[in-house]
C-alpha positions in Angstrom: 203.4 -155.5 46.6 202.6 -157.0 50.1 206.2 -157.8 51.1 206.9 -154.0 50.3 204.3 -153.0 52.5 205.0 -155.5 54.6 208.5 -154.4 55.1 207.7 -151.2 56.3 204.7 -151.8 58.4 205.6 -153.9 61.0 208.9 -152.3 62.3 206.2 -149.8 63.1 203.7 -152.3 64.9 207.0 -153.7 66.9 207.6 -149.9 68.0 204.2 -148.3 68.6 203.3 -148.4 72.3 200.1 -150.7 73.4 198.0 -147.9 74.2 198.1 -146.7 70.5 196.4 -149.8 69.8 193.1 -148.8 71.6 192.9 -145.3 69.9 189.8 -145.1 67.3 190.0 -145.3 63.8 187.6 -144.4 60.8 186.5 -147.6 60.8 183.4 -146.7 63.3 183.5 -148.7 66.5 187.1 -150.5 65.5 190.1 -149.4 67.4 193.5 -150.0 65.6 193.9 -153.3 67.3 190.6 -154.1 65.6 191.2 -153.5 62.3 194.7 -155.0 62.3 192.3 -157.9 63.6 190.4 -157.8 60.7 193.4 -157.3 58.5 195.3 -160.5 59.6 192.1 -162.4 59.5 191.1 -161.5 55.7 194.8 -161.9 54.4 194.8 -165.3 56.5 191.8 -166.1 54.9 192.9 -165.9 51.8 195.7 -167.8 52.2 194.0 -170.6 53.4 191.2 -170.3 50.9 188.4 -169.8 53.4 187.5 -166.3 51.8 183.9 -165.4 52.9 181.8 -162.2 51.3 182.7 -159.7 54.1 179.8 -158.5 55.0 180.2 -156.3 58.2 178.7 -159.2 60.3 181.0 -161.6 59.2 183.8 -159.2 59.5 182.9 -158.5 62.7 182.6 -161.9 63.5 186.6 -162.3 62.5 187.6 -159.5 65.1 185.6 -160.9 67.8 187.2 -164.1 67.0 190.6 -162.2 68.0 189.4 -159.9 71.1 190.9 -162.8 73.4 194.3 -162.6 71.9 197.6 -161.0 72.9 198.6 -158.2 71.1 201.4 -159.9 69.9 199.6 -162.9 68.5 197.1 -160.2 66.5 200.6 -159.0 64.6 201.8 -162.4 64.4 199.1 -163.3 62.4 199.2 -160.3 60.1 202.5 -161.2 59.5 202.8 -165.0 58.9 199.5 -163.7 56.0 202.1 -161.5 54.4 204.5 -163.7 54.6 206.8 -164.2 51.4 205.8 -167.5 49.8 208.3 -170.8 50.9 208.8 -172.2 47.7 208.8 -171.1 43.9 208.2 -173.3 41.4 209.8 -172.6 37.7 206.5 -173.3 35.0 207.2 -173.1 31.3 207.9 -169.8 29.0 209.1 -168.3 31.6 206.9 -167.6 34.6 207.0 -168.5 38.0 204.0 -170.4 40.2 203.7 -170.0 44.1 202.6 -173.2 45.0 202.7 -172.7 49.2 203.0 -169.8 51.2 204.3 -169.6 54.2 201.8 -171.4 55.9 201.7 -174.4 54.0 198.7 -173.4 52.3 198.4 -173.9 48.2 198.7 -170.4 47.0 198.0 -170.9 44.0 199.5 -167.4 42.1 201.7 -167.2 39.1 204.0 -164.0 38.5 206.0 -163.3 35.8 209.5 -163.1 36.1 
């Protein structure tokens, strides 16, 4: 389902204008640069198998992590998360293992096929 939303979400982050980024969001105190932040930095750790329990320090924690960073480098990371895995694996009966994403990372998901 990611690489569906992913699809059609960041054609719109490529065309929305910077100052979009800064406009509030329901996420009290986030703008949307912040929670695209916080969206990069949960789907990266999960990837990478650093999850932590998201508590709102922690996530804030992850977006402060990010304040320094280009615009561009926030998306980037959102999309090398999302990222469609690199390699597929076949497994017996019939189903498929992701064994790295796109980062390199073990993956560790099966799907059927």
């Amino acid at each position: 389902m990611l690489l569906i939303e992913r699809a059609a979400l960041l054609p719109i982050l490529r065309r929305t204008p910077i100052e979009a980024f800064d406009r509030p969001t329901v996420c009290t105190g986030w703008s949307v640069r912040d929670v695209l932040a916080h969206c990069g930095s949960a789907l990266t750790r999960l990837v990478e198998g650093t999850m932590h329990t998201f508590t709102p320090e922690l996530n804030e924690l992850d977006v402060a992590a990010r304040l320094s960073w280009s615009l561009e480098a926030v998306v980037a990371e959102l999309e090398r998360a999302i990222a469609p895995p690199r390699r597929w694996w076949p497994r017996p009966r019939g189903s498929w293992t992701v064994w790295r994403s796109a980062s390199g990372s073990t993956a560790g998901m099966c799907v059927r096929r």
